[in-house]
TIRO-2110 file (N, C-alpha, C; in Angstrom, 1 decimal):
// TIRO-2110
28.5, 64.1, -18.9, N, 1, A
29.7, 63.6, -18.3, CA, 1, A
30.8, 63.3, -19.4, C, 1, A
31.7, 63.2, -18.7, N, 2, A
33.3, 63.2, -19.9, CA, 2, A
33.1, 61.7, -20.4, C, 2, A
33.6, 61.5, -21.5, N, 3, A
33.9, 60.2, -21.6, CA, 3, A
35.3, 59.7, -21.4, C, 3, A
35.6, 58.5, -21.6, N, 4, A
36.5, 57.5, -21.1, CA, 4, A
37.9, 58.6, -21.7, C, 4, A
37.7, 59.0, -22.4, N, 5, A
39.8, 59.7, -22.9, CA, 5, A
39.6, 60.7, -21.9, C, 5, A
38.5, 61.6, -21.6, N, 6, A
39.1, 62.8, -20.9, CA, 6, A
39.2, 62.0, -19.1, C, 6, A
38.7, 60.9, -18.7, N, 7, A
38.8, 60.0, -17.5, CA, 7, A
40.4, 59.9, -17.5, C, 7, A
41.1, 59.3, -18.5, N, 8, A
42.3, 58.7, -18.6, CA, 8, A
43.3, 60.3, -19.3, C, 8, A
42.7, 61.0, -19.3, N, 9, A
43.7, 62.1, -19.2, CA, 9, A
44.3, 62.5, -18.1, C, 9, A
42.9, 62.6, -17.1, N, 10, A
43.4, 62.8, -15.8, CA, 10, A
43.7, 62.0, -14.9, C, 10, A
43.2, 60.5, -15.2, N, 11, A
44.3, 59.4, -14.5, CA, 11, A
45.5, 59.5, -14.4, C, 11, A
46.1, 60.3, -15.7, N, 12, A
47.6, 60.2, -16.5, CA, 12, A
48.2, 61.5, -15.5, C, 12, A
47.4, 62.2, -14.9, N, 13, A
48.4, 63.2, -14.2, CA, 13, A
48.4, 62.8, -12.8, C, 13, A
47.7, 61.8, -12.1, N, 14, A
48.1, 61.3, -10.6, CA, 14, A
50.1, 60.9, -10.5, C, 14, A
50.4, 62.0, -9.9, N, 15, A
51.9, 61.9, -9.1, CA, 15, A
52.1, 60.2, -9.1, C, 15, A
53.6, 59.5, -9.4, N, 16, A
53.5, 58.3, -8.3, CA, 16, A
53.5, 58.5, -7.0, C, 16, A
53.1, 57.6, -6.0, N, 17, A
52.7, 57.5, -4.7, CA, 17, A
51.4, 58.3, -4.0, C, 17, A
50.7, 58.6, -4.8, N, 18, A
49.6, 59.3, -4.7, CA, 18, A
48.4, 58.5, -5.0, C, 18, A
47.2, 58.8, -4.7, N, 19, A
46.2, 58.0, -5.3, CA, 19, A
44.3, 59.3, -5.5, C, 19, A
43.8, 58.8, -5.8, N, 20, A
42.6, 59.7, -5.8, CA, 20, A
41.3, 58.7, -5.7, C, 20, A
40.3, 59.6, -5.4, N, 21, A
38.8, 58.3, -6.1, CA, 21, A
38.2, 58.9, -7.3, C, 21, A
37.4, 57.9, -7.3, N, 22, A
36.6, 57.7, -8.6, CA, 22, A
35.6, 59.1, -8.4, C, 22, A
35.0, 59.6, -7.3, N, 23, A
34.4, 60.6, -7.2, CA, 23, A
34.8, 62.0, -7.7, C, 23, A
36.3, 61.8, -7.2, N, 24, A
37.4, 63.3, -7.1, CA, 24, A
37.4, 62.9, -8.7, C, 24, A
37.8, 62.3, -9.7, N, 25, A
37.7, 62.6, -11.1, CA, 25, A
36.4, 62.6, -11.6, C, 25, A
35.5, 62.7, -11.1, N, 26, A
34.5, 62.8, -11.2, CA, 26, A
33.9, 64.1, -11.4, C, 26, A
33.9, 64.4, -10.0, N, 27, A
33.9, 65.8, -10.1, CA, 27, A
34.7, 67.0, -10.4, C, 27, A
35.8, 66.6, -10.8, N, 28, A
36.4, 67.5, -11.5, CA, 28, A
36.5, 67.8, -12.8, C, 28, A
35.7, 66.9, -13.5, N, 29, A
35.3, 66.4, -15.2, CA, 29, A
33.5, 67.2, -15.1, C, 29, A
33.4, 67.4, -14.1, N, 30, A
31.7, 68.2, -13.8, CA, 30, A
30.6, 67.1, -13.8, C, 30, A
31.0, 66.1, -13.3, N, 31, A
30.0, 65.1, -12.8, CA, 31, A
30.0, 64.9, -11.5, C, 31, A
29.5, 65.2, -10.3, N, 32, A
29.4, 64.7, -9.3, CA, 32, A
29.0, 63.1, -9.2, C, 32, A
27.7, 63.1, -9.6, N, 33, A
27.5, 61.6, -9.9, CA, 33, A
27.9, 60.8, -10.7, C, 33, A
29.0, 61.0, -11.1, N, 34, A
29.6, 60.2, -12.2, CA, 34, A
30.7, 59.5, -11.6, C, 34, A
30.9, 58.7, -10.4, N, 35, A
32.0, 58.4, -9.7, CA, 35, A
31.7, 56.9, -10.5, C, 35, A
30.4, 55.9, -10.7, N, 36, A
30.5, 54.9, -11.6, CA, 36, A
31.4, 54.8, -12.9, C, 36, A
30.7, 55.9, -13.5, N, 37, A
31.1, 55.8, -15.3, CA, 37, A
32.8, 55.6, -14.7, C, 37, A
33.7, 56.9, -14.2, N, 38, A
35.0, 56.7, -14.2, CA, 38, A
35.6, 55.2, -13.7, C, 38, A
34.7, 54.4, -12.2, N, 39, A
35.2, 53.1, -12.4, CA, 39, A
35.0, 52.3, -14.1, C, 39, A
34.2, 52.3, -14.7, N, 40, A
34.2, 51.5, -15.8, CA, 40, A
35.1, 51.9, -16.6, C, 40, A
35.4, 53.5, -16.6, N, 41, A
36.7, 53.3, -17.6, CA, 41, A
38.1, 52.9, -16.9, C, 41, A
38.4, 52.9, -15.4, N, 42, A
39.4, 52.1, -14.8, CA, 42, A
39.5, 50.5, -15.7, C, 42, A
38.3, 50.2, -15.3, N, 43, A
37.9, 48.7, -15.2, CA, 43, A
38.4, 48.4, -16.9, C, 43, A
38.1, 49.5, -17.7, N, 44, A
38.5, 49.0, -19.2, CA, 44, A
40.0, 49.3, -19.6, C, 44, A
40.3, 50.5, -18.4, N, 45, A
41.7, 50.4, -19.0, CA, 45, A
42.7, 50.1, -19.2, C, 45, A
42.6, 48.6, -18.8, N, 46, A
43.6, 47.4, -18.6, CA, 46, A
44.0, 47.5, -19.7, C, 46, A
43.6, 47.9, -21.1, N, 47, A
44.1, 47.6, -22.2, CA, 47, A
45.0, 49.2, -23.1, C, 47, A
44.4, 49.9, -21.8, N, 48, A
45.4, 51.3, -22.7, CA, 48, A
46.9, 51.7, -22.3, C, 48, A
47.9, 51.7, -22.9, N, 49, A
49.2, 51.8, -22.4, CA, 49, A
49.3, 53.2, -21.3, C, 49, A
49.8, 53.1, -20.2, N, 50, A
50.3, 54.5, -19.3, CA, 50, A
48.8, 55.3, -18.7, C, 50, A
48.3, 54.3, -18.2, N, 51, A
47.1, 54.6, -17.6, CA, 51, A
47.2, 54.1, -16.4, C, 51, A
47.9, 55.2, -15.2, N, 52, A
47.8, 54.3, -14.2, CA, 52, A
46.6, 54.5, -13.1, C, 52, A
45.9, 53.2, -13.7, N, 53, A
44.6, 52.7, -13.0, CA, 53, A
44.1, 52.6, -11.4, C, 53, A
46.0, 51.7, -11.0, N, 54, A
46.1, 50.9, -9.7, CA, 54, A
46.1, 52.8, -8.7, C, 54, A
46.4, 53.4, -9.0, N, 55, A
46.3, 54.7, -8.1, CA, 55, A
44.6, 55.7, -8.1, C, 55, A
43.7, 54.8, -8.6, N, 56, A
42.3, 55.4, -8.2, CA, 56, A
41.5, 54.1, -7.5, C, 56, A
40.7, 55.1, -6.5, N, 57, A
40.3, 54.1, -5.2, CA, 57, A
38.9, 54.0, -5.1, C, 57, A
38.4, 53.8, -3.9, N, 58, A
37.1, 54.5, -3.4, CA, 58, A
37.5, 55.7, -2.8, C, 58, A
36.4, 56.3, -2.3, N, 59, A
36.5, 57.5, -1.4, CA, 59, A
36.9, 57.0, -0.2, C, 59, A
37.1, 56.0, 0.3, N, 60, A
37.9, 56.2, 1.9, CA, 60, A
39.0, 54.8, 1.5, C, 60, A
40.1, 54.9, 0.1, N, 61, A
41.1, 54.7, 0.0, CA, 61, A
40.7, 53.0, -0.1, C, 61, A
39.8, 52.4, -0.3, N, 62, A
39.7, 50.6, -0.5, CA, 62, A
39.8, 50.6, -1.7, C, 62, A
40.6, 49.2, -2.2, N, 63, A
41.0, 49.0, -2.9, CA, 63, A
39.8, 48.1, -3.9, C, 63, A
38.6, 48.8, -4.0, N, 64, A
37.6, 48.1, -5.1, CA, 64, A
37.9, 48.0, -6.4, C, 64, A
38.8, 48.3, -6.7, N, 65, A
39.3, 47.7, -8.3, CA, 65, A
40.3, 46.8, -8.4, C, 65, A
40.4, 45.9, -7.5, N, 66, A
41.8, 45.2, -7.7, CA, 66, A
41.5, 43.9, -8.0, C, 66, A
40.4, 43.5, -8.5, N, 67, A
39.7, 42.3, -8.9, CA, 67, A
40.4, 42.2, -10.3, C, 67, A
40.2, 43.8, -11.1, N, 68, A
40.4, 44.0, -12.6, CA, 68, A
41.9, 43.8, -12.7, C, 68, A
42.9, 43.7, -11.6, N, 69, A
44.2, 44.0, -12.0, CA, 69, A
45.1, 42.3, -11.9, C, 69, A
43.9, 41.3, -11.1, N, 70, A
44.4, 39.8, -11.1, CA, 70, A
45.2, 39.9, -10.0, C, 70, A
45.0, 39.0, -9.1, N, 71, A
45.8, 38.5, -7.7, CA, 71, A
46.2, 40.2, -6.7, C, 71, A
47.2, 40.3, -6.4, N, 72, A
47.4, 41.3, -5.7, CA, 72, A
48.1, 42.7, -6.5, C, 72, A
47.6, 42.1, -7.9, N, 73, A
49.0, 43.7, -8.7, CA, 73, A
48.6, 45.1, -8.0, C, 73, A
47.3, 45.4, -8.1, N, 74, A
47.1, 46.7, -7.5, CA, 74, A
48.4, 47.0, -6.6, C, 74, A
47.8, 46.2, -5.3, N, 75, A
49.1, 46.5, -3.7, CA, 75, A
49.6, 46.2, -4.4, C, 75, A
50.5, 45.6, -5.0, N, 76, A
51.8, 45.8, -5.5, CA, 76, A
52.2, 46.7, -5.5, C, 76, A
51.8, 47.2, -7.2, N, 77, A
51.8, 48.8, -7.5, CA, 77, A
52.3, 49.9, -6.5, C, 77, A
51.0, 49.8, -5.8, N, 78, A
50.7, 51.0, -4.8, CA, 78, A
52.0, 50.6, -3.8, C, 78, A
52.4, 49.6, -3.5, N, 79, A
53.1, 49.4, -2.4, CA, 79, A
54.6, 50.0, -2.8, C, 79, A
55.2, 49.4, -4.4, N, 80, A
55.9, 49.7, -5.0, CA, 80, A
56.2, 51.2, -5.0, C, 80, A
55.2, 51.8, -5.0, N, 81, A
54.7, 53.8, -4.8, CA, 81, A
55.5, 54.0, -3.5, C, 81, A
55.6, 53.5, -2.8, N, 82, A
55.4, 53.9, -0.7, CA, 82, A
54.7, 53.9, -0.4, C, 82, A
53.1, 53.3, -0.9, N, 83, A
52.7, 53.5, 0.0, CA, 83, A
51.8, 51.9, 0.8, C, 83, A
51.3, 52.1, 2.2, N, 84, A
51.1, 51.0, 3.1, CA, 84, A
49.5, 50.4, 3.0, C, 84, A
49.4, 49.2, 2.3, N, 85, A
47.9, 48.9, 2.0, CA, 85, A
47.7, 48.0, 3.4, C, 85, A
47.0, 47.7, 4.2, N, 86, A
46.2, 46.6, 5.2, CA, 86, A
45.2, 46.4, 5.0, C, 86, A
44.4, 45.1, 4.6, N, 87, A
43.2, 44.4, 4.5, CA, 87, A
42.4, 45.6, 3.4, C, 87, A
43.7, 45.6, 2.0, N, 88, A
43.0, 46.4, 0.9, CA, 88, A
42.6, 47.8, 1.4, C, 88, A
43.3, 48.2, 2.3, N, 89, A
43.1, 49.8, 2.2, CA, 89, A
44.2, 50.3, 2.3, C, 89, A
44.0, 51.6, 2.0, N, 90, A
45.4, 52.3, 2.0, CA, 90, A
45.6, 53.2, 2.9, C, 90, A
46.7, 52.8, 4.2, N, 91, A
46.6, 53.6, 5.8, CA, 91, A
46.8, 55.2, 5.4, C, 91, A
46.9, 55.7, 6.0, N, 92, A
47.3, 57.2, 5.8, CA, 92, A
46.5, 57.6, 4.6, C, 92, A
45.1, 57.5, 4.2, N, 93, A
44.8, 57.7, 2.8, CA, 93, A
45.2, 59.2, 2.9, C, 93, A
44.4, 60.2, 3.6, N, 94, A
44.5, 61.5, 3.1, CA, 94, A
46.1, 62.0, 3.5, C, 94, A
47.0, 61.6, 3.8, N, 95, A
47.9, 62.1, 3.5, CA, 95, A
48.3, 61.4, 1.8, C, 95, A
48.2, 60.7, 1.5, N, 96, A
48.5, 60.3, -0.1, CA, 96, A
47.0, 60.6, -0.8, C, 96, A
46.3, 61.2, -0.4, N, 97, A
45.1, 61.7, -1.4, CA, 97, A
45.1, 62.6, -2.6, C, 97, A
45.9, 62.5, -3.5, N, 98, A
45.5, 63.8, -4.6, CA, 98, A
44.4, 64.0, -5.4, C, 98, A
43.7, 65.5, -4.9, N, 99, A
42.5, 66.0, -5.5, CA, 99, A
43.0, 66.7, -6.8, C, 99, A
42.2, 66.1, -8.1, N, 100, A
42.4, 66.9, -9.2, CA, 100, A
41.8, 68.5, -9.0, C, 100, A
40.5, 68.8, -8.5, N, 101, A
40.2, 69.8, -8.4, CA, 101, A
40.9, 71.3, -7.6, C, 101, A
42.1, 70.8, -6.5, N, 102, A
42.8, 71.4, -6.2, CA, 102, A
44.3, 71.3, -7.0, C, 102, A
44.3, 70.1, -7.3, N, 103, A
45.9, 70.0, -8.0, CA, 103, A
46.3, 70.6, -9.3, C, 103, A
45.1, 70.7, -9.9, N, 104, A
45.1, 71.1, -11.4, CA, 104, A
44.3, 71.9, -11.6, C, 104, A
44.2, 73.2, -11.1, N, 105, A
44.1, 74.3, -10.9, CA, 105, A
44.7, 75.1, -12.1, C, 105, A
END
C-alpha cells in the first residue's frame, strides 16, 4: 500500500465541490483494502498545508471524519464547496462523487 505522501497527492487533485472515499483512494493507489490506512492519513493531515481532507468521506458520503476537523468545520467546508450536508451526510452524494480511478486516467 502507498504511504501517507502518495494518499495526500491524490487528496490534492479532488476538484472543489467534489468529494471521494477513503476506498476510491484506496483503490486507486492498488489497495482495495486499504480504505483504513488512507483515513489515518486524513486523520493526520490536519497538520499538512493544502490537503483538502474535509472532501474525503465514507463510501455512502457520511461524514466520519469530522470529529478530526473540531465542531462543524468539515460541513462548513463542504457547504462552502455547494455542496448540501443533512444529519452529516452529503445529499446528492454520487452526483458530487469524484472517482480517482476514472478521473485520473
Amino acid at each position: 500500500m502507498a504511504d501517507f505522501e502518495a494518499i495526500y497527492q491524490v487528496v490534492a487533485l479532488i476538484p472543489e465541490g467534489r468529494v471521494t472515499s477513503y476506498g476510491a483512494i484506496a483503490g486507486y493507489l492498488g489497495s482495495k483494502g486499504g480504505a483504513r490506512l488512507v483515513g489515518w492519513a486524513m486523520n493526520a493531515s490536519h497538520t499538512q498545508a493544502n490537503i483538502p481532507a474535509h472532501r474525503v468521506v465514507n463510501r455512502t458520503g457520511v461524514l466520519t471524519g469530522k470529529n478530526f476537523f473540531g465542531g462543524n468545520r468539515m460541513q462548513e467546508l463542504l457547504e462552502a464547496e455547494g455542496l448540501t450536508i443533512k444529519d452529516d451526510q452529503i445529499l446528492n452524494f454520487s452526483s458530487h462523487f469524484w472517482d480517482p480511478s476514472i478521473e485520473l486516467l
